[in-house]
C-alpha positions as CSV (number, residue, x, y, z in Angstrom):
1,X,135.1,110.8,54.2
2,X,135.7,114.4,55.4
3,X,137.2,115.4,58.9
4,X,134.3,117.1,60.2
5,X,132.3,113.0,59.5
6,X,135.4,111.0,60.7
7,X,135.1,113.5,63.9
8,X,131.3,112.7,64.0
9,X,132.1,109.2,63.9
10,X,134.9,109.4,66.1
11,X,133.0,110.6,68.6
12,X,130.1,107.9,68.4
13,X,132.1,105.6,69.1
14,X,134.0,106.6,71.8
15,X,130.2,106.9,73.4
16,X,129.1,103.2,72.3
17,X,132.6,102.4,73.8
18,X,132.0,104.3,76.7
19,X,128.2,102.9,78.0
20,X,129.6,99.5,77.1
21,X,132.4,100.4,79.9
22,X,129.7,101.3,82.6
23,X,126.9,99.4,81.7
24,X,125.2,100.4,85.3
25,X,124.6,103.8,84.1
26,X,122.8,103.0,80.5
27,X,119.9,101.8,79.4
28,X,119.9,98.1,78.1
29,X,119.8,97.4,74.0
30,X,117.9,94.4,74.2
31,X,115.1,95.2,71.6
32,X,115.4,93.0,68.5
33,X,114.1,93.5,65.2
34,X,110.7,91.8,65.7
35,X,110.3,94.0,68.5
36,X,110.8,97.2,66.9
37,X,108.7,96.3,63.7
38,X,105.9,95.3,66.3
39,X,106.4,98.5,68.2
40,X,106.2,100.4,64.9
41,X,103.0,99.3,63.7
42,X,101.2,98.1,66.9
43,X,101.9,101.3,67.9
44,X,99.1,102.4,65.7
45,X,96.8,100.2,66.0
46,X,94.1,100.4,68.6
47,X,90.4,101.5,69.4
48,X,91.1,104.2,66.3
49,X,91.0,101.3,63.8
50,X,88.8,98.8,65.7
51,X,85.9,101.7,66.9
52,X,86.5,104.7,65.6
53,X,87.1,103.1,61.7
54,X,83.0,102.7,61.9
55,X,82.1,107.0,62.4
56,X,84.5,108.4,60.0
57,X,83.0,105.9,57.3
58,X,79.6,107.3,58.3
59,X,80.9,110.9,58.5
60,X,83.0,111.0,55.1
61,X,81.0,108.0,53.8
62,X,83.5,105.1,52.0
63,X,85.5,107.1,49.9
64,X,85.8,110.2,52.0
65,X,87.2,108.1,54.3
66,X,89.5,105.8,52.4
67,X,91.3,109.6,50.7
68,X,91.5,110.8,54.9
69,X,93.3,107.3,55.6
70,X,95.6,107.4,53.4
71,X,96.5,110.9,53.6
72,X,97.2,110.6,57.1
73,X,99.1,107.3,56.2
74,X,101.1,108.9,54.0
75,X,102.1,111.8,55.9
76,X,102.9,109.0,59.2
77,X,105.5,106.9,56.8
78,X,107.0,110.9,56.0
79,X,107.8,111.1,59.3
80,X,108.8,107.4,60.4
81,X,111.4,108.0,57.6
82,X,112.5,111.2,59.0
83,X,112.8,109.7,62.5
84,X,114.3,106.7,61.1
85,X,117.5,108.7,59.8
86,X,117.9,110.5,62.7
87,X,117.1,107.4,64.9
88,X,120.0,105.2,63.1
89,X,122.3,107.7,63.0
90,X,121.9,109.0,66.7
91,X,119.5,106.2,68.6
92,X,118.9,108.0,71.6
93,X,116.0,106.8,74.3
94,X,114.8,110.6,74.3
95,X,114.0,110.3,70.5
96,X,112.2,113.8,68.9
97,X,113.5,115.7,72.4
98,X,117.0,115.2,72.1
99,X,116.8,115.9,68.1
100,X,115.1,119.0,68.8
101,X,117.4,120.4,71.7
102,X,120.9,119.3,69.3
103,X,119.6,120.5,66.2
104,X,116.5,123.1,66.6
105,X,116.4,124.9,69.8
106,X,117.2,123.5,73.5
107,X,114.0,125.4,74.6
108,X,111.8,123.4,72.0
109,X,113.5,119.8,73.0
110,X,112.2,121.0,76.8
111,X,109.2,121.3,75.6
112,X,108.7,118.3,73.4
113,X,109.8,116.3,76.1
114,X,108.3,117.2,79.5
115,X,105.0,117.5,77.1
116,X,105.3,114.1,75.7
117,X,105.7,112.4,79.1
118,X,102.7,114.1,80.4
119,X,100.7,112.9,77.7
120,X,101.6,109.1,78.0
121,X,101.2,109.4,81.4
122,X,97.9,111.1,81.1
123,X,97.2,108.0,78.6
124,X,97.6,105.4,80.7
125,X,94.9,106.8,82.9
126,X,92.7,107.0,80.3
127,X,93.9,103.5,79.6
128,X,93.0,102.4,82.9
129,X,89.3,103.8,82.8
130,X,88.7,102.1,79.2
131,X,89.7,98.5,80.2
132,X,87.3,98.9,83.3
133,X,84.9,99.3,81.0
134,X,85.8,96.6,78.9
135,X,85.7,94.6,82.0
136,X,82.2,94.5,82.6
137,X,81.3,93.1,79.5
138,X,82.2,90.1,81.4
139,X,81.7,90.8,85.0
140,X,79.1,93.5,85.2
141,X,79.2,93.1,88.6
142,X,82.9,93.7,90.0
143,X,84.2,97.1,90.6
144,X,86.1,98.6,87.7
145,X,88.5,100.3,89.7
146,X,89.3,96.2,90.7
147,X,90.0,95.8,87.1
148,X,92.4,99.1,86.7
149,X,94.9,97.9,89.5
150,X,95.1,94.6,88.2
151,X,95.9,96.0,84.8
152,X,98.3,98.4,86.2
153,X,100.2,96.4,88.1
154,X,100.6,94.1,84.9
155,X,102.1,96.7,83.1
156,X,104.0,98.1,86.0
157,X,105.7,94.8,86.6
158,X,106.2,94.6,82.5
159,X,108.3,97.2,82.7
160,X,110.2,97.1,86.1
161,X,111.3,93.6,85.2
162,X,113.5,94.3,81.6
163,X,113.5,96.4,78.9
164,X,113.0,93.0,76.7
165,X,110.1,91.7,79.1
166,X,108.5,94.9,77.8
167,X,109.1,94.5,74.0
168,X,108.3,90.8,74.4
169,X,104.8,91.7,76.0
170,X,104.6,94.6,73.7
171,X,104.9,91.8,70.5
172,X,102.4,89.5,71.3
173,X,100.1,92.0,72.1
174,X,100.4,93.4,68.6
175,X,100.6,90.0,67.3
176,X,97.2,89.4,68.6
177,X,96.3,92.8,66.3
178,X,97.8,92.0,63.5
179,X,96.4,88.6,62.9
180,X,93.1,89.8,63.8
181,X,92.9,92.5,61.4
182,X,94.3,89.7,58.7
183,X,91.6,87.1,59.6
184,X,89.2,90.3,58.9
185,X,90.5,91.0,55.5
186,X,90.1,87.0,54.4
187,X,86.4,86.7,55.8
188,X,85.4,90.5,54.7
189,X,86.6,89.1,51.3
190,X,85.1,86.0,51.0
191,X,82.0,88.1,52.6
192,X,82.0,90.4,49.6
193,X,82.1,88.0,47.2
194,X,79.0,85.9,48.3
195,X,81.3,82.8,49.7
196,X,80.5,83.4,53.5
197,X,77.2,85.1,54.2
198,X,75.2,83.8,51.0
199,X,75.3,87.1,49.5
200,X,77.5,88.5,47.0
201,X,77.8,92.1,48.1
202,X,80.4,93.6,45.6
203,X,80.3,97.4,45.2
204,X,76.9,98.2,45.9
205,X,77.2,99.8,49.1
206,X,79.6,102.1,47.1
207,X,76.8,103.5,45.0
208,X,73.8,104.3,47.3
209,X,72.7,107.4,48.8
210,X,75.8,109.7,47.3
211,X,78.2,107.7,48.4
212,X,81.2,107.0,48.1
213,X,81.4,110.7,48.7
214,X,78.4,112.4,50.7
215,X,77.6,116.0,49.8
216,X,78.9,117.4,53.1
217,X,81.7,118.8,51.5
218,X,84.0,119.5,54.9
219,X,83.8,115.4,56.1
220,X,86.7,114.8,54.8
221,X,88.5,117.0,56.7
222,X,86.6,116.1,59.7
223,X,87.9,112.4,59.3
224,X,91.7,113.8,58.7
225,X,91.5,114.7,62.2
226,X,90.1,111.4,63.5
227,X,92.7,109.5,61.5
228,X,95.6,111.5,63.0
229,X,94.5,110.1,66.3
230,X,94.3,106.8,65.0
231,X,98.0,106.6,64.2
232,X,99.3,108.1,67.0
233,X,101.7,106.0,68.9
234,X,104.1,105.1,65.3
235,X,106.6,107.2,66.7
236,X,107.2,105.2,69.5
237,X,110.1,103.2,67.4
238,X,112.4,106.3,67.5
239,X,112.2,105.4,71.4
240,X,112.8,101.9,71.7
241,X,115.9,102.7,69.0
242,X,117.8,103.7,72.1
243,X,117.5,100.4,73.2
244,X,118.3,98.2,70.0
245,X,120.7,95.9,69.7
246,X,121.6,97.6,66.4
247,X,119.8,100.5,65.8
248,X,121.5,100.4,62.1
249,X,120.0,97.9,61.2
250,X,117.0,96.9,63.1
251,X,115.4,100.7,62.7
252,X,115.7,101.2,58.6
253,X,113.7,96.9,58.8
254,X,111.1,98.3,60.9
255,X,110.5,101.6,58.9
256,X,110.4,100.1,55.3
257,X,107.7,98.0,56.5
258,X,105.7,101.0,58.5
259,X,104.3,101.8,55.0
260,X,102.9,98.1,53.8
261,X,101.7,97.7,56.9
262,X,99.4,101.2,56.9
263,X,98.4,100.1,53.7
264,X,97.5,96.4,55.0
265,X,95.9,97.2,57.9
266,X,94.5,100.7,57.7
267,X,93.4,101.5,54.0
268,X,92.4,97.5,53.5
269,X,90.2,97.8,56.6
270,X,88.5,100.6,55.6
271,X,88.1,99.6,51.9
272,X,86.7,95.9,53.0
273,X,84.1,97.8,55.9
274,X,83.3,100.5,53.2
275,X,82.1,97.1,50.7
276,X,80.3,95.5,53.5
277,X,78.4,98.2,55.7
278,X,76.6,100.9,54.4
279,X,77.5,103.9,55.2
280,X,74.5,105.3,56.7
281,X,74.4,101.9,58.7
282,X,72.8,103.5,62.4
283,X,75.3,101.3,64.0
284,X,78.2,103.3,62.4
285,X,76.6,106.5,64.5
286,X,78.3,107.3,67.7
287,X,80.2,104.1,68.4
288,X,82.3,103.9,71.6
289,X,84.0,101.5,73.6
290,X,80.7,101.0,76.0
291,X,79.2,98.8,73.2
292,X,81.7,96.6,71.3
293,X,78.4,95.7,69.3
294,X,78.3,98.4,67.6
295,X,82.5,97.9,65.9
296,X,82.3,97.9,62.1
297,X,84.8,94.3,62.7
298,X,81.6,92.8,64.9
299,X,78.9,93.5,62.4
300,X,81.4,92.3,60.0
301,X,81.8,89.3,61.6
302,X,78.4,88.8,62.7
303,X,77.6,89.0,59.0
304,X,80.0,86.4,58.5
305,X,78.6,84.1,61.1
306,X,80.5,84.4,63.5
307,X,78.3,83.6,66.6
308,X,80.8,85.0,69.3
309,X,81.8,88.2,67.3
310,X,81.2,90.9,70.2
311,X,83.3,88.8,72.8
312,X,86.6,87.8,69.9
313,X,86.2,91.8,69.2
314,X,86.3,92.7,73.1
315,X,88.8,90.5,73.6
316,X,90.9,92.0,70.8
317,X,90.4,95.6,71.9
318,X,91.3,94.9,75.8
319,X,94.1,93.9,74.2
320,X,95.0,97.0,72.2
321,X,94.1,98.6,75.5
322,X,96.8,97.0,77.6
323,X,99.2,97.4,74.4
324,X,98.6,101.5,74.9
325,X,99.4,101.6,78.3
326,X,102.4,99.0,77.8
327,X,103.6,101.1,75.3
328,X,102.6,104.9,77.5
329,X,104.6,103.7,80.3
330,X,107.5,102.7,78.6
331,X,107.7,105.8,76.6
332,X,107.0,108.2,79.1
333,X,109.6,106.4,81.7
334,X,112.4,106.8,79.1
335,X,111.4,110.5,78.2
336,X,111.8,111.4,81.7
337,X,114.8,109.1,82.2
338,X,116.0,111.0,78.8
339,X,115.4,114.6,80.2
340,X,117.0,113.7,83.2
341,X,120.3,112.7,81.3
342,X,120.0,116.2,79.9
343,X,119.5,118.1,83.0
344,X,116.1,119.1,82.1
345,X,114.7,116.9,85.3
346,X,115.9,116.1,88.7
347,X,118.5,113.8,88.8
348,X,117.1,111.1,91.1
349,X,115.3,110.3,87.8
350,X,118.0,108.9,86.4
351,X,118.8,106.0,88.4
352,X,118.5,102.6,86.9
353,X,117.9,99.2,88.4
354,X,119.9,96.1,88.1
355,X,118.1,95.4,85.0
356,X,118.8,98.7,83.5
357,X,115.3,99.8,83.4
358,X,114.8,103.9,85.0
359,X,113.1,103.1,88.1
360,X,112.9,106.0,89.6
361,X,111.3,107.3,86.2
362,X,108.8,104.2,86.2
363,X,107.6,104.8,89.7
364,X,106.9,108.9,89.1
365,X,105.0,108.1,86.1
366,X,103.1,105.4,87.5
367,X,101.8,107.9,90.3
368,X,101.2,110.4,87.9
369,X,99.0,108.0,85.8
370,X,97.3,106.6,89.0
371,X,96.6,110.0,90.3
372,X,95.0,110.8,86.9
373,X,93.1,107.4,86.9
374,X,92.0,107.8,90.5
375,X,90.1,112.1,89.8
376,X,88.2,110.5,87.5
377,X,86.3,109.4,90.8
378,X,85.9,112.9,92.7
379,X,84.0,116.1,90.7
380,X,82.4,114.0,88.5
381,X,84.8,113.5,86.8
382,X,86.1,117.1,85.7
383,X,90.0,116.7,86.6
384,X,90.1,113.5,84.4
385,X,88.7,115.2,81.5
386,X,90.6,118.4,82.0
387,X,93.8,116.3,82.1
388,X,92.5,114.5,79.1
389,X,91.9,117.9,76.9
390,X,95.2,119.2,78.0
391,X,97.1,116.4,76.6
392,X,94.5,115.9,73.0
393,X,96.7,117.8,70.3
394,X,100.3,116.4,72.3
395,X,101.3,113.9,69.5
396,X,100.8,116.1,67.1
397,X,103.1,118.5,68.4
398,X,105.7,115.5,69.0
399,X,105.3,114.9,64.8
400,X,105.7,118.7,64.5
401,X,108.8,118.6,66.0
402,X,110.0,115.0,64.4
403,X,109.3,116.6,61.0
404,X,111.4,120.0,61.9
405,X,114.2,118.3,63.7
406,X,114.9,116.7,60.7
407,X,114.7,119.6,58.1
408,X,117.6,121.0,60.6
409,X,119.5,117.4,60.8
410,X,119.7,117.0,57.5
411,X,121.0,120.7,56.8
412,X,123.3,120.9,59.6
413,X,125.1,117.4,58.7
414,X,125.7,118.8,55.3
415,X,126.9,122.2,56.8
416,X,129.2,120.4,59.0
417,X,130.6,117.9,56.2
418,X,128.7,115.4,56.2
419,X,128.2,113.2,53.1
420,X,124.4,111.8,52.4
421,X,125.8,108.2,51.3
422,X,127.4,108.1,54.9
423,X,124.1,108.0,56.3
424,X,123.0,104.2,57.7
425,X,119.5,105.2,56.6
426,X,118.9,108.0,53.9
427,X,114.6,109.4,54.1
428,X,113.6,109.8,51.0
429,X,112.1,112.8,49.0
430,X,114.3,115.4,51.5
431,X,113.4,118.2,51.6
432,X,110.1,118.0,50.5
433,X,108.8,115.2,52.8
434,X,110.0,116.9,56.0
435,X,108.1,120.0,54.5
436,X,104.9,118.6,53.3
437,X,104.7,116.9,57.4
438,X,105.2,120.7,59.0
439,X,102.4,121.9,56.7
440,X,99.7,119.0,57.5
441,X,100.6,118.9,61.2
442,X,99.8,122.8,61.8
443,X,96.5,122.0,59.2
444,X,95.6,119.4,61.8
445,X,96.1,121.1,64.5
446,X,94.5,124.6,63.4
447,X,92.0,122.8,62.2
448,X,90.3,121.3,65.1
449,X,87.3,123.5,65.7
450,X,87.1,124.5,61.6
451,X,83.1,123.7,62.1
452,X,82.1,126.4,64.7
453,X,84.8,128.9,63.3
454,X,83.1,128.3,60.0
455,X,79.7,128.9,60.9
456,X,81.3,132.2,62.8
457,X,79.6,130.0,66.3
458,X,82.9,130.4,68.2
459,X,82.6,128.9,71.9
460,X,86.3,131.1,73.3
461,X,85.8,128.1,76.2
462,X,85.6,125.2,73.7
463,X,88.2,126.8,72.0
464,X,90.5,126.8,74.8
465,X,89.8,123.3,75.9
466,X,90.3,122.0,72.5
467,X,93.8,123.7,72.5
468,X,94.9,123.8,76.4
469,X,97.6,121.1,75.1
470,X,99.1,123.9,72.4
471,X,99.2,126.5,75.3
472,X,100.7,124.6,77.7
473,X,103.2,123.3,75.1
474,X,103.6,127.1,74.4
475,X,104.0,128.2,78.0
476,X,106.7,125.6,78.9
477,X,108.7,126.6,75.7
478,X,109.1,130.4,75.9
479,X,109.5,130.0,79.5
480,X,112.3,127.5,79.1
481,X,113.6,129.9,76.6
482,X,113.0,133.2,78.9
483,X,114.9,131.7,81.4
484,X,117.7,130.3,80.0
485,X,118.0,132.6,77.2
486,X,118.2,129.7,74.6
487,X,118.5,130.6,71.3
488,X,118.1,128.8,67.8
489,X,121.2,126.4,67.1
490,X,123.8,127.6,64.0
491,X,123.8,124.8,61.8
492,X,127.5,124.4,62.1
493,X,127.4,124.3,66.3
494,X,124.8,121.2,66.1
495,X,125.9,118.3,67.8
496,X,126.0,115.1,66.6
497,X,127.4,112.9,69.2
């Protein structure tokens, strides 16, 4: 082992020594394994898969769809493994921020950070609005705004509580996914083979009216930008590795099974609705969470014979709805608790309770996400939606910077020393996969309004509410960097403790 690694090592674990001297002012590593694989992949799983599944099928038709998926699936597990490395080597609660600021650019971890917290917190409010809704599938008749402050005081007590009351909630509300999406698979299954349902189906909705691949010869990129949505939230594990037990060893489990599970529960679920519905299915046309009816899993069911299909579905999605905002407020507090650490916030935000949660942190975003919730009531809405534009293209700027902060991780541990075997978890395919991540994030996110620029129909105020998020993201970057006069970090200065 060389000096400059033993000095690296040296100095990690005079800080583990350190926060285990003062454990009043660190976070708790409570998470367990189960909680991070659950994180990991529940993370990703949500009204993308369960709603939105059903429109880029009809958009792309089957196969259009299927090639989006698993484009987008592949690119996600490129980037879990490049957070993984940096995650087991340097778990730190302010994840792609910290990375960013020690191995890219200070200015760009201020950025990443401050615009990753807004979005969560913008997210729960969004959050809040969609389980009212959900709500009066059931009780059409109370207020939804009754609803929302139950649901955020659930998840405000979730987190105040215990770092592991979170991960706990957070893995039974995945659970509940995970097992519904399985149950799917067997009964779309023995629906395709004529066992449930009295019909054997097989490929024939694969070969009717063009499909698997309709003439429209841009729906498939269309459909690579839905399913970026759909797996946003994956990268939440390089969060909660700031509070594992053992980040060495709990983060590499949860990553190696990122992949088999986009492959189980992503691509399956597309292939089995792509054998059952047909594409041009009029129920596949503008779904949204108003009418759960309308899901590719309800007609599924339903076609199965399943008499209480719309309420098991609306069950399952208030469910992924509470997992979001469980998820959005844990993130967010720990991003802010994170920039505070770094100086990049006030320092009030860095006080923890006697459970080692960021209070402080968990109360501001909590207003913030209130606030949001609560314009959607006053200009018909307007501030809500502006809020929600300006945070649309946020998590692909937080994989941007995943993806780049670990091209630079990986050359400045070499340039300082550093030996590849002495890694606890080696990403594969470096340095192409860090590469290949950089190019399809800027596709996706230069890519949103292809259509109109296409057809030379440019709307300039479309166009800047589509990318308000980028701007803003811009804004706070070269004003960080304007100020402070940050510059790009030399390879040998990054710091690795």
């Amino acid at each position: 082992m060389s000096s400059e690694r033993a000095t690296v090592t040296s100095s990690v674990d005079n800080t583990i020594h350190k926060t285990n001297a003062h454990p009043t002012n660190t976070l708790k590593k409570t998470l367990e394994t189960r909680h991070l694989t659950m994180i990991a992949i529940g993370g990703s799983i949500g009204t993308g898969l369960f709603i939105s599944s059903g429109t880029s099928i009809q958009m792309a038709g089957p196969g259009g769809a299927l090639i989006s998926y698993i484009l987008i699936g592949i690119m996600v597990y490129l980037l879990m493994m490049s957070l993984g490395e940096m995650a087991t080597f340097l778990p730190d609660s302010g994840s792609f921020s910290t990375y960013a600021s020690k191995f890219v650019d200070p200015a760009l971890g201020f950025a990443l950070g401050w615009n990753y917290w807004f979005t969560w917190a913008i997210t729960i409010a969004v959050e809040l609005s969609a389980s009212a809704i959900i709500m009066k599938f059931w009780f059409p008749s109370v207020p939804g705004i009754v609803w929302s402050a139950i649901f955020l005081t659930i998840i405000l007590l979730l987190n105040y509580f215990s770092t592991q009351s979170f991960g706990e909630a957070e893995y039974w509300f995945s659970l509940i996914k995970v097992i519904t999406i399985i149950v799917f698979l067997l009964i779309g299954l023995l629906t395709i083979i004529g066992i449930i349902g009295g019909e054997f189906i097989g490929f024939k909705n694969l070969t009717i009216d063009e499909a698997p691949f309709p003439s429209n010869s841009f729906s498939i990129l269309s459909v690579f930008m839905i399913a970026g949505f759909s797996f946003q939230g994956t990268e939440l594990i390089g969060i909660a590795a700031g509070e594992s037990k053992d980040p060495k060893k709990n983060v590499p489990k949860a990553i190696k099974q990122v992949f088999w599970r986009i492959l189980l529960f992503y691509i399956c679920s597309i292939f089995v609705i792509g054998l059952l519905i047909p594409y041009t299915h009029p129920y596949l046309m503008n779904v949204n969470i108003e009418n759960v009816s309308m899901s590719p899993f309800t007609i599924v069911f339903e076609k199965a014979g399943l008499v209480f299909a719309a309420s098991v579905m609306n069950a399952v999605i208030l469910t992924s709805i509470l997992s979001a905002a469980n998820s959005g407020m844990y993130a967010s507090t720990r991003m802010l608790w994170s920039l505070a650490k770094e100086g990049k916030a006030p320092k009030s935000l860095m006080k923890l309770n006697k459970n080692g949660v960021p209070i402080n942190a968990l109360i501001v975003t909590s207003l913030v996400g209130m606030l949001a919730f609560l314009s959607s009531f006053f200009g018909e809405g307007k501030v809500f939606m502006w809020l929600l534009n300006s945070s649309g293209l946020s998590g692909f700027l937080a994989w941007l910077g995943i993806a780049l902060s670990h091209y630079r991780f990986r050359k400045a541990y070499i340039a300082q020393g550093g030996h590849i075997s002495n890694l606890p978890y080696k990403a594969k395919w470096f340095p192409f996969a860090p590469i290949v991540s950089i190019i399809l994030c800027i596709i996706i996110i230069a890519g949103q309004e292809y259509k109109d620029i296409m057809r030379m129909e440019i709307s300039w105020a479309d166009l800047f509410t589509t990318y308000i998020s980028v701007i803003l993201f811009l804004c706070i970057w070269f004003g960080y960097k304007i100020k402070y006069k940050t510059k790009i970090v030399d390879l040998k200065e990054c710091d690795f403790k």
